[in-house]
C-alpha positions as CSV (number, residue, x, y, z in Angstrom):
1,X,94.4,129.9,101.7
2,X,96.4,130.4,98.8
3,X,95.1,128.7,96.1
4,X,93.3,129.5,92.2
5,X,92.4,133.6,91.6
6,X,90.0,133.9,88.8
7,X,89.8,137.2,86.9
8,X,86.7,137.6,84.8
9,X,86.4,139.7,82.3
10,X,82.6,140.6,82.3
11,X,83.4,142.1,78.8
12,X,84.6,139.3,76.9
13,X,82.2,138.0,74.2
14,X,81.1,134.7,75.6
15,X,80.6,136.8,79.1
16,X,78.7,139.9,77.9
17,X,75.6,137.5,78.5
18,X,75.1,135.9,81.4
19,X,78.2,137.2,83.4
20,X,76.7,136.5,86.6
21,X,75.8,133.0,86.0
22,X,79.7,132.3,84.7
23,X,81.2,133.8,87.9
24,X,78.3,131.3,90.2
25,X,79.8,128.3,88.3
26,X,83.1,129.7,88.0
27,X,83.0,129.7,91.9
28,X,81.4,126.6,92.8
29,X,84.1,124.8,90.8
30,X,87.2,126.6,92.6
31,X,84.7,126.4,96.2
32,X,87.2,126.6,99.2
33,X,90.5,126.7,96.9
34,X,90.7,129.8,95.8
35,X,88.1,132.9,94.7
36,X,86.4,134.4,91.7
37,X,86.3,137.9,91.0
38,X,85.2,140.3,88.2
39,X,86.9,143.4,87.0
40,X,85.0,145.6,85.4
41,X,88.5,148.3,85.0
42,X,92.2,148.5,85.4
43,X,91.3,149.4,88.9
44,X,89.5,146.9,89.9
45,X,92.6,144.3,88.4
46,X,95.2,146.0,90.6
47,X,92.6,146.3,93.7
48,X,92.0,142.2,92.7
49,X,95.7,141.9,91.9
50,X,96.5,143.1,95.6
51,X,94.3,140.8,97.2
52,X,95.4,137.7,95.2
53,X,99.6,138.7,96.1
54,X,98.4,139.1,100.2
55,X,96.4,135.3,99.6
56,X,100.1,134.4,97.9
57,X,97.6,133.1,95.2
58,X,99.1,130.4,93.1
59,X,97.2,130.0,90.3
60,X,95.7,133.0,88.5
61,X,92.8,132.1,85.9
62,X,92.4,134.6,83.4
63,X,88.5,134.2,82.1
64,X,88.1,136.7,78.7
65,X,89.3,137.4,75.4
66,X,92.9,138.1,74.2
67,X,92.6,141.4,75.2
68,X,92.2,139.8,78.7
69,X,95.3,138.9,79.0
70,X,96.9,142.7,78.4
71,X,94.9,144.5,80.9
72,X,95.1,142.1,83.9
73,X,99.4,141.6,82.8
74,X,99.4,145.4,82.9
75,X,97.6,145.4,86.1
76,X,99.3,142.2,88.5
77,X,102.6,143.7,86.9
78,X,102.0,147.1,88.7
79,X,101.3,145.4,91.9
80,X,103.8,142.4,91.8
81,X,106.6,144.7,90.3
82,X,109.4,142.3,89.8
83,X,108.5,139.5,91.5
84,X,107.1,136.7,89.8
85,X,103.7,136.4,88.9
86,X,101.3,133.7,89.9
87,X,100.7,130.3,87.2
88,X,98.6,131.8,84.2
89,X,95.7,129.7,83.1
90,X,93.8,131.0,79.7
91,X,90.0,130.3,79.9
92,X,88.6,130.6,76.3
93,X,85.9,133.0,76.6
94,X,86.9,135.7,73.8
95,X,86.4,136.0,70.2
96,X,89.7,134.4,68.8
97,X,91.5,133.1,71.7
98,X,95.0,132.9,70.3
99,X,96.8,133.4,73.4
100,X,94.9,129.9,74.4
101,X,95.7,128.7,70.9
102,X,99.3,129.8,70.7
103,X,100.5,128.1,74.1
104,X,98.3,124.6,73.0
105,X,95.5,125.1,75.5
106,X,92.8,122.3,75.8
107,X,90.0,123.3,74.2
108,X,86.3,123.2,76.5
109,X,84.3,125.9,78.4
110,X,86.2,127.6,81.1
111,X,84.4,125.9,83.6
112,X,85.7,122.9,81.4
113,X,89.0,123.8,81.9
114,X,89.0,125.2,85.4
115,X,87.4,122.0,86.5
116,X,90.7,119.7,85.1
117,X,93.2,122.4,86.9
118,X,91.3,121.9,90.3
119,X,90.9,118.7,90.7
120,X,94.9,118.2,89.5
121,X,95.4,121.8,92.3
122,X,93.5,119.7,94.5
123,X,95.6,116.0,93.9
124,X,99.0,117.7,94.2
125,X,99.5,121.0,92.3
126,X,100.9,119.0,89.3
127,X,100.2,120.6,85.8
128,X,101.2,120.7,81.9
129,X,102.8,124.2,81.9
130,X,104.9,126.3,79.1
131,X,106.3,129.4,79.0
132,X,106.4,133.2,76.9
133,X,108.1,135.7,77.2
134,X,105.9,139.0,77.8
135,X,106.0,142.4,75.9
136,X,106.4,145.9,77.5
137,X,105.5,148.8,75.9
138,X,106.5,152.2,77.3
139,X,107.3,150.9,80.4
140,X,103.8,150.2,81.4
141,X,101.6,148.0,78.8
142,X,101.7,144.5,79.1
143,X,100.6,141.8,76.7
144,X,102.1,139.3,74.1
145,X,101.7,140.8,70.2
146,X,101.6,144.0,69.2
147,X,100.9,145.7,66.1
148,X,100.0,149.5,64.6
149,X,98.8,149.7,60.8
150,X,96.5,147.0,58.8
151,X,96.0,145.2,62.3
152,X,94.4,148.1,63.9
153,X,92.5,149.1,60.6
154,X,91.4,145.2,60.2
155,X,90.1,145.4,64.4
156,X,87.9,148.5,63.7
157,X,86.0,146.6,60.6
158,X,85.2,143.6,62.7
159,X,84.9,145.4,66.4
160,X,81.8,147.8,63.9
161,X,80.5,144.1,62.7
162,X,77.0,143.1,64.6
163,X,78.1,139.5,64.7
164,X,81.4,138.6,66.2
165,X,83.7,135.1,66.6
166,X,85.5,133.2,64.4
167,X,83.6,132.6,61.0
168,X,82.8,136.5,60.5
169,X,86.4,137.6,61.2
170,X,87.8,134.8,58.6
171,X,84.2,136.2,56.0
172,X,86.0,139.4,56.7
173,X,89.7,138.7,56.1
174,X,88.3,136.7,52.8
175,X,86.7,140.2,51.6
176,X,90.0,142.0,52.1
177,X,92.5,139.1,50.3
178,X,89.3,139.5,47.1
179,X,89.6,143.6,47.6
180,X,93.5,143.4,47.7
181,X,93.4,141.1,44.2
182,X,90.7,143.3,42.8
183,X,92.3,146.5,43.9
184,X,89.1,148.2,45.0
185,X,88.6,150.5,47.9
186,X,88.7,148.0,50.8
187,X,92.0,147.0,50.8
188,X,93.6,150.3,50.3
189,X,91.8,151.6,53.3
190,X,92.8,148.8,55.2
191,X,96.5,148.3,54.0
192,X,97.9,151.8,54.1
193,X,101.0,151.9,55.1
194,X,102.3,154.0,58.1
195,X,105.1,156.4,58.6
196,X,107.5,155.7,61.0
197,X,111.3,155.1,61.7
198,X,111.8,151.9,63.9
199,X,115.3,150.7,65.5
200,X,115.7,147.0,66.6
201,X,118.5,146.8,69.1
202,X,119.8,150.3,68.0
203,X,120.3,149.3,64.3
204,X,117.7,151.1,62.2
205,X,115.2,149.5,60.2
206,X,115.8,150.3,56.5
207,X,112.2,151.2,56.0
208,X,110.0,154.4,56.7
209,X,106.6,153.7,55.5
210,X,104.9,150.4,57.5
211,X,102.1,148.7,55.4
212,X,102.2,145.6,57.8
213,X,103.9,145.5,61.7
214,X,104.1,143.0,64.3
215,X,106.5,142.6,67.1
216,X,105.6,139.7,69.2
217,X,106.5,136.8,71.3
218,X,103.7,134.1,70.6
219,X,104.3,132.6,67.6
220,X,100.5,132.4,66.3
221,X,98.0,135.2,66.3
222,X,94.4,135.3,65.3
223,X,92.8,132.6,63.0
224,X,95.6,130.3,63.0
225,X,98.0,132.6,61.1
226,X,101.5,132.1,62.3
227,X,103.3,135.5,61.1
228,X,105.5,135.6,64.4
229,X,107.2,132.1,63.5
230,X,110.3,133.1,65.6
231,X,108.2,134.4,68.6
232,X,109.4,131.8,70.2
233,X,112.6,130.7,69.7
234,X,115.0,132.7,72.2
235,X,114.1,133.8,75.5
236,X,114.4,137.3,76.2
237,X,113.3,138.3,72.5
238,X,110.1,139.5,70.2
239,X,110.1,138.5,66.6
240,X,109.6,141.8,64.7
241,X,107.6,141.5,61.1
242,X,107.1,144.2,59.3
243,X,108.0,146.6,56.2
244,X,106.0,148.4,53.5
245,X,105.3,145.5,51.6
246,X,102.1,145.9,48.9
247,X,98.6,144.2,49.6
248,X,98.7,142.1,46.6
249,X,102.4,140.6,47.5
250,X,101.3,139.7,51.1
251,X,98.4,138.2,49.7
252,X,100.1,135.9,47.5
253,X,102.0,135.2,50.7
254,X,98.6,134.7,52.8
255,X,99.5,130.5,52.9
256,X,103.7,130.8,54.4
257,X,101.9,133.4,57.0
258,X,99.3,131.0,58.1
259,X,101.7,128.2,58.1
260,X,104.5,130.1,59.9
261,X,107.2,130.0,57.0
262,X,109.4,133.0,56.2
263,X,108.0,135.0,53.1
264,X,111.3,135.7,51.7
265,X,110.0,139.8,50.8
266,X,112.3,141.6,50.3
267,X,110.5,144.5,51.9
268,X,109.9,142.9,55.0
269,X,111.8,143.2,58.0
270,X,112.3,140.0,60.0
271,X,114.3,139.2,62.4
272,X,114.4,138.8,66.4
273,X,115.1,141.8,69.0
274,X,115.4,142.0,72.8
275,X,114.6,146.1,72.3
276,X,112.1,148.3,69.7
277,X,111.7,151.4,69.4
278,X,108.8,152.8,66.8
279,X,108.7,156.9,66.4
280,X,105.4,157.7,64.6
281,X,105.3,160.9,62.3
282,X,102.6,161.9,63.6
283,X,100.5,160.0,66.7
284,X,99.2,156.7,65.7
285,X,96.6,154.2,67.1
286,X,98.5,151.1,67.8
287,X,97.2,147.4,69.2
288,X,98.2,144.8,71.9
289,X,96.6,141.7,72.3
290,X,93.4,142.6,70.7
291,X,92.9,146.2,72.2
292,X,93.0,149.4,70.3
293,X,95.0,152.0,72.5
294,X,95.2,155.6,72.3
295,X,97.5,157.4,69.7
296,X,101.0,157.5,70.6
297,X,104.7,159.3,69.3
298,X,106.5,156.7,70.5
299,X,106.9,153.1,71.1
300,X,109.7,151.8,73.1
301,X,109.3,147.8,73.4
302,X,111.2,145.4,75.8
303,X,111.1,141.9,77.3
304,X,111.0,142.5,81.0
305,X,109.6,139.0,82.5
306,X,108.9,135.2,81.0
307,X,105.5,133.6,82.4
308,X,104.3,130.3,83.2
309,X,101.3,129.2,81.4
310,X,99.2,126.3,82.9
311,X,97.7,124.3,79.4
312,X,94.8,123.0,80.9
């Protein structure tokens, strides 16, 4: 039968333990409606992604970190092409969780959460749903923030930290704002700026060097922080953030970022697109949703598709 498809990401934080117990649970909640399965690759998603379109699955429960949410996107978008894609449900078991957070997700475990989306499944398929808009990059990647620069440099410090979740990466982002007002080492590693011409609907960007970069269509990102205020506001577009605005400016900024209020820099970009394109200097390592990917030349970024997401 059609029913709930659960994707489990056996290398999300609060899986990497245990991963076999959360799929037994996982499946004896969903029993008979649906099935649970874990992909270990990109392969495996599409493989999984095939099965769940031939079961004309109708819920899809995505059980991992942020970085979940690119990889099986990516994946189901290959296999789907332009048809629509099943109900997304976000099951809290990463790090930060801000896809979860941005889109107002009840909080609980994901058995928690599945549970609640059964039992409604079950009494009539009626649910609390939203939508975003999804991000492609080069035709191919999907997810819902991306960023190059200080985000990727920030992800490398905490991804090397033995302790991960939510208190080390703000103990972190706390040593960077005291390094960026001190002026030590830290902060420059972390905040140097990247070359790079970028248009925004064919209208360059009147900046070349990139300190801090996000183009995105959720309009909160990790601990809270709200950058991407206008991720939201008009379908069919990415809020695009960026310029080569100095560590010790930003900082003194840190409080309109987390509350999602316009800076008012001067040499910051900000404004919404449908269509960015990002031409490195030289090949740079660039993130979506989480994941470090592999240096590119070029980005060339679009709004392809809008998703349904299931709050819980």
């Amino acid at each position: 039968m059609p029913g709930i498809g659960v994707v489990v990401n056996p290398h999300a934080r609060a899986n990497r333990n245990g991963a076999g117990e959360r799929v037994r649970r996982l499946a004896e909640v969903v029993g008979g409606d649906g099935a649970v399965r874990v992909t270990e690759s990109l392969t495996a998603i599409e493989e999984v992604a095939r099965e769940f379109r031939e079961r004309g699955t109708e819920v899809l429960a995505i059980c991992g970190g942020d970085g979940s949410y690119h990889c099986t996107l990516t994946g189901f978008r290959r296999v789907y092409g332009d048809e629509p894609l099943p109900l997304l449900l976000p099951l809290r078991a990463g790090t930060i969780n801000y896809v979860a957070d941005s889109i107002g997700g009840r909080r609980g475990r994901p058995e928690q959460v599945l549970s609640r989306v059964v039992r409604e499944y079950r009494q009539g398929r009626i649910y609390e749903t939203t939508e975003r808009d999804v991000l492609r990059v080069n035709g191919a990647e999907h997810g819902f923030v991306l960023s190059f620069g200080t985000a990727v440099n920030y992800l490398r410090l905490y991804y090397a930290m033995e302790k991960q979740g939510v208190v080390p990466a703000a103990n972190l982002l706390t040593r960077l704002i005291a390094s960026a007002l001190a002026g030590t080492h830290l902060s420059r590693a972390v905040f140097q700026a990247i070359a790079a011409d970028v248009e925004c609907d064919g209208e360059p960007v009147a900046f070349r060097q990139f300190a801090f970069f996000f183009a995105a269509t959720v309009d909160r990102i990790a601990l809270g922080f709200r950058p991407t205020y206008l991720g939201t506001r008009k379908r069919g577009h990415m809020h695009v953030l960026g310029g080569p605005v100095a560590a010790t400016r930003l900082v003194r900024r840190v409080v309109r970022l987390w509350r999602g209020f316009p800076t008012g820099e001067p040499t910051l970009f900000d404004n919404l697109a449908r269509r960015t394109v990002v031409r490195f200097f030289r090949p740079e390592h660039w993130m979506l949703d989480g994941d470090i990917l592999p240096p590119a030349e070029r980005l060339e970024v679009d709004v392809p598709c809008r998703v349904t997401l299931i709050r819980g």
